[in-house]
C-alpha positions in Angstrom: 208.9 -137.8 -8.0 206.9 -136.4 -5.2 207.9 -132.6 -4.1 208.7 -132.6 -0.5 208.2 -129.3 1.4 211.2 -127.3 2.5 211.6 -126.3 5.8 212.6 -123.1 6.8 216.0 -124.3 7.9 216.3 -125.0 4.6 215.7 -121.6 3.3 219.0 -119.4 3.6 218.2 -115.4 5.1 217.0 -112.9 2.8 216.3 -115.7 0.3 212.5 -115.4 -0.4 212.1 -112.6 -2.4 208.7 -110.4 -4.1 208.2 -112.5 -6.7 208.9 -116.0 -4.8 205.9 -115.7 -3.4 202.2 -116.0 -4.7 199.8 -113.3 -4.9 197.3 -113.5 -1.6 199.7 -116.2 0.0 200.6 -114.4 3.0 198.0 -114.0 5.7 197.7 -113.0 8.9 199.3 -116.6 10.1 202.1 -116.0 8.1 202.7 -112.4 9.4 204.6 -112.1 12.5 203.3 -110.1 15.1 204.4 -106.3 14.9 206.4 -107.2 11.9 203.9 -104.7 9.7 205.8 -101.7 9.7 204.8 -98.1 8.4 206.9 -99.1 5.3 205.4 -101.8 4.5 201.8 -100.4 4.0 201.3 -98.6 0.7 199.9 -95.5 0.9 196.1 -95.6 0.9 195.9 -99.4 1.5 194.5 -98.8 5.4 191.0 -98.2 5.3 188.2 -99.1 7.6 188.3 -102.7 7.3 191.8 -102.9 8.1 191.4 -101.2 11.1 190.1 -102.6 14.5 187.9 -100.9 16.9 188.8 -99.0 18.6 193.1 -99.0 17.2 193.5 -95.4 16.4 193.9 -93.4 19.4 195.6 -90.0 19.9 199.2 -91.0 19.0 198.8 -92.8 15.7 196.8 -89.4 14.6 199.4 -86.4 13.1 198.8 -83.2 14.4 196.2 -80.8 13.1 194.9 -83.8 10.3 191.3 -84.7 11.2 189.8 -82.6 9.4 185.8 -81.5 9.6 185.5 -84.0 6.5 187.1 -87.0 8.7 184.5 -86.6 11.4 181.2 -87.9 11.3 178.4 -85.5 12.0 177.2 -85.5 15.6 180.0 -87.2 16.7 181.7 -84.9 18.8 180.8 -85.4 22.1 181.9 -83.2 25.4 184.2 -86.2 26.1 186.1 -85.6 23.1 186.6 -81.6 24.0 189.4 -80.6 26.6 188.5 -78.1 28.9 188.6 -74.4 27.3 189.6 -75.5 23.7 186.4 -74.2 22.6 186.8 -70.5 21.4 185.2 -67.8 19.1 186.9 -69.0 16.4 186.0 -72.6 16.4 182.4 -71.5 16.8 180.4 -71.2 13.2 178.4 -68.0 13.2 174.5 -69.2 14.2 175.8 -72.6 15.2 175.7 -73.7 19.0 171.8 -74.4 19.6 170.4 -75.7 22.6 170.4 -79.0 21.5 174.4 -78.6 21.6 174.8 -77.5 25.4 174.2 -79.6 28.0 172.1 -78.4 30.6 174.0 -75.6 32.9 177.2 -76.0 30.8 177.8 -72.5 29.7 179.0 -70.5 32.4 180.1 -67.0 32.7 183.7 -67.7 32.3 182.4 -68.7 28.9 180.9 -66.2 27.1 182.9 -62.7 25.4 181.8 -59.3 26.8 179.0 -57.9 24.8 177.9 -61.5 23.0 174.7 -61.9 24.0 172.3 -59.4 22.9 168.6 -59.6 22.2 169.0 -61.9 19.6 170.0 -64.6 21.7 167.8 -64.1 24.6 164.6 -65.9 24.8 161.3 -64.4 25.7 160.8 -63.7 29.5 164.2 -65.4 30.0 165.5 -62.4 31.8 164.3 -62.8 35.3 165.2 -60.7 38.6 168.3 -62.6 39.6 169.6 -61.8 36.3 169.9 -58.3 36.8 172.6 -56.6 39.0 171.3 -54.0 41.1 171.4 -50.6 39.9 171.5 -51.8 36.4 168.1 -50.5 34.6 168.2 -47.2 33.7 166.1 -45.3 31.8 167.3 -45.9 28.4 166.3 -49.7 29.1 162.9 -49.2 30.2 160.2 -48.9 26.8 157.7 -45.8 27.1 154.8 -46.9 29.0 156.3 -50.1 30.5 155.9 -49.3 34.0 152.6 -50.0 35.5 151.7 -49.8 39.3 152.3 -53.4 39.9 156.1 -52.6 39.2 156.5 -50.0 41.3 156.9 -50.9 45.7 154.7 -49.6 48.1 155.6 -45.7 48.9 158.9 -45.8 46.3 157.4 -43.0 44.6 158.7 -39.8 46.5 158.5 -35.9 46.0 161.7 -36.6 43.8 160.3 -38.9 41.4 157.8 -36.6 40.2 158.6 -33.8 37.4 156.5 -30.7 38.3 153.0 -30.0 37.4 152.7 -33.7 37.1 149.8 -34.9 39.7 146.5 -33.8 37.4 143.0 -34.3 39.2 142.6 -37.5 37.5 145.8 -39.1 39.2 143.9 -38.3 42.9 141.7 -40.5 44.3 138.4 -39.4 45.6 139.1 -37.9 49.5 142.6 -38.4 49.4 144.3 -34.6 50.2 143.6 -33.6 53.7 144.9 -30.5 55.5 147.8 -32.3 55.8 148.4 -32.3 52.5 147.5 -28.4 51.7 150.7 -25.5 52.0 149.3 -22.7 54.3 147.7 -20.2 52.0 147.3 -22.4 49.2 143.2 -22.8 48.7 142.5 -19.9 46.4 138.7 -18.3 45.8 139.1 -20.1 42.2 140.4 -23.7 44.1 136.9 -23.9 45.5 133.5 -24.9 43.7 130.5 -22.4 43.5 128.5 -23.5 46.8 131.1 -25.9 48.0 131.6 -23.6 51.6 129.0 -24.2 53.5 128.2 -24.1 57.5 130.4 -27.0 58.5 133.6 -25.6 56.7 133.6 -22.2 58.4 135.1 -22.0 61.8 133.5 -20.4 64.7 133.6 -16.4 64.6 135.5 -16.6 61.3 133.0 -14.1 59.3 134.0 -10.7 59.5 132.6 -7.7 58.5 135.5 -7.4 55.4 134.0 -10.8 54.4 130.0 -9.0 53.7 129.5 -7.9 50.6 127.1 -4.9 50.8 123.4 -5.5 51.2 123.7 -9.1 51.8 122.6 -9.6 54.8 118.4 -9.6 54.9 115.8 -10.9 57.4 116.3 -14.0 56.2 120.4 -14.5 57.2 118.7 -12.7 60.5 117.8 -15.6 63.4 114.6 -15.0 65.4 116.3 -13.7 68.6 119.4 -11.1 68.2 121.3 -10.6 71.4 122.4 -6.7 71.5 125.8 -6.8 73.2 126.1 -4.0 76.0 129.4 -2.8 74.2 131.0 -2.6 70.6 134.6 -2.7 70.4 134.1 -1.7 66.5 132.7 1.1 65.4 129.7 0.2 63.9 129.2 1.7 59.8 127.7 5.1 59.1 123.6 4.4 58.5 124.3 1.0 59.4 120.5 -0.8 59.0 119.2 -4.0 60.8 117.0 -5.5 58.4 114.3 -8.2 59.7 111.1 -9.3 60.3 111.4 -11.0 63.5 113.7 -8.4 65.3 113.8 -9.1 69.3 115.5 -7.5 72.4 115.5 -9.0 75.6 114.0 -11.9 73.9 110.6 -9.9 72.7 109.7 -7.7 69.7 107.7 -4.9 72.0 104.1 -4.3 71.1 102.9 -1.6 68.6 104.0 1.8 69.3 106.4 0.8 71.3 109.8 2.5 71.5 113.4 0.7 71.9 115.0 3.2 75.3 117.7 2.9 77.1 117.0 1.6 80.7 120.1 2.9 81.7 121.9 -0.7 81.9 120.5 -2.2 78.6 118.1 -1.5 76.9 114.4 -2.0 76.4 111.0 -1.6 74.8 109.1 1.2 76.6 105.9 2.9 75.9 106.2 6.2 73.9 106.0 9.5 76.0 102.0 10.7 76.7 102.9 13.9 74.6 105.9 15.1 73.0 107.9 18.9 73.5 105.7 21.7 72.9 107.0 23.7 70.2 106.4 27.4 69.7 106.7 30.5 67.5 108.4 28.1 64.5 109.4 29.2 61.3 111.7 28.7 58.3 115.3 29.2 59.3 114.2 30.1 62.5 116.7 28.7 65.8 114.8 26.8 68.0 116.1 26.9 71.8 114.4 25.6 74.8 112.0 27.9 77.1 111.9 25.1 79.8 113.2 21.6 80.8 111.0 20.0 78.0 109.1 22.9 75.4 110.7 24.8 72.8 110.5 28.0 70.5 111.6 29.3 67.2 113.8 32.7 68.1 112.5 35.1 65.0 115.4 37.3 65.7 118.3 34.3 65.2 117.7 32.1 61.6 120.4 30.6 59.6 119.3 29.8 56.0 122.4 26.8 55.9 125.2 30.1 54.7 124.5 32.9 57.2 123.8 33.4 60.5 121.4 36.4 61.2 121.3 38.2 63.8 119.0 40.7 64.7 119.0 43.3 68.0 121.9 43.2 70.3 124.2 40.6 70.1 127.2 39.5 72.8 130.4 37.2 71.6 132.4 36.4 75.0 136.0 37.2 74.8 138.5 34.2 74.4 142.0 34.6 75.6 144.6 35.6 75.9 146.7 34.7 73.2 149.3 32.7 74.0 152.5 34.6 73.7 154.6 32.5 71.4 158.2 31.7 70.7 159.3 34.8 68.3 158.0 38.2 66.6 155.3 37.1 65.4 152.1 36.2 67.5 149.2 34.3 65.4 146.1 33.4 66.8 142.7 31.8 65.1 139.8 34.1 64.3 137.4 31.5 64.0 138.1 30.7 67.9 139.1 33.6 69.2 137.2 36.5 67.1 137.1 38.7 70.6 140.1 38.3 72.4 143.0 40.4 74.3 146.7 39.7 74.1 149.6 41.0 77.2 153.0 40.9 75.7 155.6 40.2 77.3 158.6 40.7 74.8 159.1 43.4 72.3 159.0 43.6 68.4 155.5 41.3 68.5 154.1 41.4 65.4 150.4 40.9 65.6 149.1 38.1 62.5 145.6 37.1 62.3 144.9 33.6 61.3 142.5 30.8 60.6 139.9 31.1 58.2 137.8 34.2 57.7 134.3 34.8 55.7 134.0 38.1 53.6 132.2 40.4 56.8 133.7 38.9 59.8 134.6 41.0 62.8 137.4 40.6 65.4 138.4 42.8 68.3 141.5 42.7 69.8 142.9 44.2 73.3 146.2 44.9 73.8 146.9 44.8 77.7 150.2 46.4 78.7 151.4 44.8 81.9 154.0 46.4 84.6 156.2 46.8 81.6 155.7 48.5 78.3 157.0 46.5 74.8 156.7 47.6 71.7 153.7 46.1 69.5 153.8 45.9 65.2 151.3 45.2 62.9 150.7 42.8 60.1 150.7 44.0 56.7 147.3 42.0 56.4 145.2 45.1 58.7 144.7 48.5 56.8 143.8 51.6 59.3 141.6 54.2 59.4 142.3 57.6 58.3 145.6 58.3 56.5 146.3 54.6 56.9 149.5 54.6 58.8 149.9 52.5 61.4 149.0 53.5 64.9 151.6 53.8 68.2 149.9 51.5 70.8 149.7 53.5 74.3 153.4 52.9 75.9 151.8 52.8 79.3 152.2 50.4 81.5 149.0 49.3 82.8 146.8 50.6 79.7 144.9 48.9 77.2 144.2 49.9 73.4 141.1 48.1 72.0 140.5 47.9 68.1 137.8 46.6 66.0 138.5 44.8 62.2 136.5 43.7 59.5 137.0 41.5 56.6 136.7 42.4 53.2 137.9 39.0 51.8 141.4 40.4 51.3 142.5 42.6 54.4 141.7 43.1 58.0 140.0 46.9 57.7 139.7 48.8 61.1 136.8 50.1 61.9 137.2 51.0 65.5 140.2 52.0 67.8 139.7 53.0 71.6 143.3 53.5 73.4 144.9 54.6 76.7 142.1 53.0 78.7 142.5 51.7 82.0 143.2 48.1 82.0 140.9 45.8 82.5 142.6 42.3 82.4 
């Protein structure tokens, strides 16, 4: 008997069971569509062939199960990364390379504060818009990094540099003028042995504090010396023009020839036909003049450079009077005024030699009463004649009292005393 087939109206609900049916007899004609359900599929029984291209997208994936293991190397593209899901910890230590960035992808927004340090920076990487301004300090510039073509025309200012810095080695040749010199600055040990010479010295500069003694010779001496009428300096004691080629007037005179005053200047001039004639000389002997032009030696008036001899008569003109001063006591110089005469005119004056006196000098003295008669005392430096009191000068008025004193080196010792004359002043 042939088997006829049985059609599905045939075939009551639920009816075909497991084991009705032969193993590999369903396929995909027989399989409704989305009749496959989640129950259906054993577990493990989906793998790569059973899956079309493209069929798993985001919602048939479970949260948090692709693992590293379930992704194939290089396969994560930027397409598959939403924005800022990318952090520090999804970063391996040493991972990203520049093979994984695209060009201008990392921005700053990206990168932690502090994460990039030298490591990551490649040579000469770090260029000028890089750095913010302000931001190299000291600490970040190596010793001996900075060479002059880092450094901007005139940047380096008096601040910049420490003191005792600038060494001669640092300055070019004939680069500090005057400008560049403080006022009193150039010191005698600044300036090289034979460095000053005529084109550095100003006009009437050299003074005579400047001339060392003996320095100047015939040589430093030009051919023609002008003599100047008038010196406001004194000139030196035995001040000496030293020269060969010495000139006045513009000439040098001719031999025998004397440099005289012409009474406006002054001039080479023939010497006199003779000189003075000179008499009666002798050692010590004081010369004086017999006429306009001719002199003698006086035998009777020689000074041997300590005393002054005189022999015969002898006349020293009175000086005077002594002035009366303010006060007793009334001193007047002996040197000046070794004959002189005094007129008081108050009393208690008390008579005081003074100045300085040799051992052997004599000085007379007049006392001149006036209209009215004042009393006159004595020094204790005179010692008198005879019992050695001290005389009474005449109370007269009109009368003089003259005495005569010598010096012993100690006292005033009177050896002569003429009063009550008639006055004479």
């Amino acid at each position: 008997m042939a088997i006829t087939k049985i059609s599905s109206a045939r075939i009551g609900a639920n009816t075909i069971a497991t084991a009705n049916i032969a193993d590999n007899a369903v396929d995909g004609t027989k399989i409704a569509q989305n009749s496959i359900l989640t129950k259906h599929i054993d577990d493990a029984q989906v793998t790569a062939d059973q899956l079309a291209a493209d069929a798993v997208i985001t919602a048939k994936i479970l949260d948090a199960n692709v693992t590293s293991a379930k992704i194939a190397n290089n396969a994560i593209l930027t397409q598959h990364i939403d924005d800022n899901q990318v952090t520090a910890d999804q970063i391996a230590a040493a991972t990203i390379t520049t093979t994984q960035i695209a060009a201008n992808t990392i921005a700053t927004g990206n990168v932690a504060d502090n994460a990039i340090d030298g490591t990551k920076i490649a040579s000469n990487s770090i260029l000028t818009r890089h750095i913010d301004d302000n931001q190299i300090t000291t600490d970040q510039i190596a010793a001996n990094t900075i060479a002059t073509a880092n450094v901007a025309d005139n940047a380096i200012d008096g601040t910049k540099i420490a003191s005792n810095s600038i060494l001669t080695r640092h300055i070019d040749d004939n680069q500090i003028t005057t400008d560049q010199i403080a006022a009193n600055t150039v010191a005698t040990a600044n300036i090289a042995d034979n460095a000053v010479d005529g084109t550095k010295i100003a006009s009437n500069s050299i003074l005579t504090r400047h001339i060392d003694d003996d320095q100047v010779t015939g040589d430093q001496l030009a051919d023609a010396i002008t003599v100047v009428t008038s010196v406001t300096t004194p000139l030196v004691d035995a001040a000496v023009v030293d020269g060969d080629n010495f000139k006045v007037a513009g000439g040098q005179g001719t031999d025998g020839q004397l440099l005289t005053s012409t009474g406006s200047g002054v001039a080479w001039e023939d010497a006199p036909a003779g000189g003075p004639a000179v008499s009666n000389g002798a050692n010590n002997r004081i010369a004086t003049f017999t006429n306009s032009s001719d002199i003698q030696g006086e035998a009777n008036l020689t000074f041997d450079s300590n005393t002054l001899q005189v022999s015969g008569s002898s006349n020293v003109t009175r000086q005077g009077p002594i002035s009366q001063g303010s006060g007793a006591v009334q001193t007047w110089d002996v040197n000046s005024q070794s004959n002189t005469f005094f007129v008081p005119s108050d009393n208690n004056t008390v008579m005081n030699p003074g100045g300085t006196a040799v051992t052997g000098a004599i000085i007379q003295i007049e006392i001149a009463m006036g209209s009215t008669v004042y009393a006159i005392a004595w020094q204790n430096k005179f010692k008198f004649s005879g019992d050695g009191s001290t005389p009474t000068v005449t109370a007269t008025a009109n009368k003089t009292d003259i005495f005569t004193f010598r010096y012993n080196g100690t006292v005033w010792q009177e050896i002569g005393r003429v009063q009550n004359l008639a006055q004479t002043v």
